[in-house]
N, C-alpha and C positions, 0 to 999 in steps of 0.2 A: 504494500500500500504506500502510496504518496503523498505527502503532505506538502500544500504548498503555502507561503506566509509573506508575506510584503516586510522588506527590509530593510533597512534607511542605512544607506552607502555615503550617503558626502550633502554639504549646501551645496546647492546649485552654482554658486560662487566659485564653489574648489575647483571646477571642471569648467575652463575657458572655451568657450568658442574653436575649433581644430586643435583640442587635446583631449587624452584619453587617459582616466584614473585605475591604477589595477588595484582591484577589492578583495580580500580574502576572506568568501564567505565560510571557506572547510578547507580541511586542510589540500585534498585534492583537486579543487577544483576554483583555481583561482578566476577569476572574471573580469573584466573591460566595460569599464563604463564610458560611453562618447559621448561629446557635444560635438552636433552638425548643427553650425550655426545656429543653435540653442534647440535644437530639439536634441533628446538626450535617447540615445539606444545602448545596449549591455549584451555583450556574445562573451563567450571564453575567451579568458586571457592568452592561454595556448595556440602557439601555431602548431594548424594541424600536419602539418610537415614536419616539423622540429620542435622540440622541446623550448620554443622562444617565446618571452612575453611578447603582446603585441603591442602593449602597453608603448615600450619601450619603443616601436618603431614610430613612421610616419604616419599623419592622418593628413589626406587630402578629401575635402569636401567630407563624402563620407567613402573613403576608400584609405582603407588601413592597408600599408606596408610592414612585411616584417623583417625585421633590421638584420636577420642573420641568411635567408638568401632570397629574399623580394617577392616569397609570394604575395597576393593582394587579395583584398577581402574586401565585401561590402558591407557597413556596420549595420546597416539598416536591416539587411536581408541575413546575412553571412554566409552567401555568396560566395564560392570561390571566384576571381576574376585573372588570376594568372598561374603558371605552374612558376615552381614545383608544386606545391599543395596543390591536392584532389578531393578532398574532401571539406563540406561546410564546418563553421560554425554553429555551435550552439548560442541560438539568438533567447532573450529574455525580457519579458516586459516591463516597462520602464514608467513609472509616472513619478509626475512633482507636484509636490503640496506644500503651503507654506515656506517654500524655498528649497523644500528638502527633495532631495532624487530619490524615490525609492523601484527596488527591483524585487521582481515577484521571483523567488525562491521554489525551486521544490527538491525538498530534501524524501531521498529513498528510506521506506522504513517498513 
């Protein structure tokens, strides 16, 4: 059974406009949270090709690179858009309240 819970990640504040914050909801499965020009989307921090945050790469518009060999993602979608990676991201829902980003969670149980 699955349990999912809305989770408060960051102020809206923390997370500029084309940057990306990586959240540690557990200990496996860290997460990405974007601003595209202020809409805010959340996939896995992992690139799925390598063991890379993506945190750490580039964001253009909403197209994350990953710093260690350039596949490309869509944040919105998570989308693969380049090789090497072949497979998507895990995308997750995103809202803001009160200034706050939260991400809806679902933890296996």
């Amino acid at each position: 059974m699955s349990v999912s819970q809305w989770v408060r990640v960051a102020d809206a504040s923390d997370i500029e406009p084309g940057m990306g914050l990586r959240v540690e909801l557990d200990d496996d499965h860290p997460i990405a949270v974007w601003n595209v020009d202020g809409e805010f989307y959340a996939t896995s921090d992992t690139c799925t090709h390598e063991e890379a945050s993506l945190a750490e790469g580039e964001l253009w518009g909403d197209v994350v690179e990953c710093y260690l060999h350039g596949a490309q993602f869509d944040v919105r979608t998570g989308d693969v858009l380049s090789l090497p990676a072949v497979f998507p991201l895990r995308t997750f829902p995103v809202k803001v309240e009160d200034g706050a980003v939260y991400v809806e969670w679902t933890r296996e149980g």
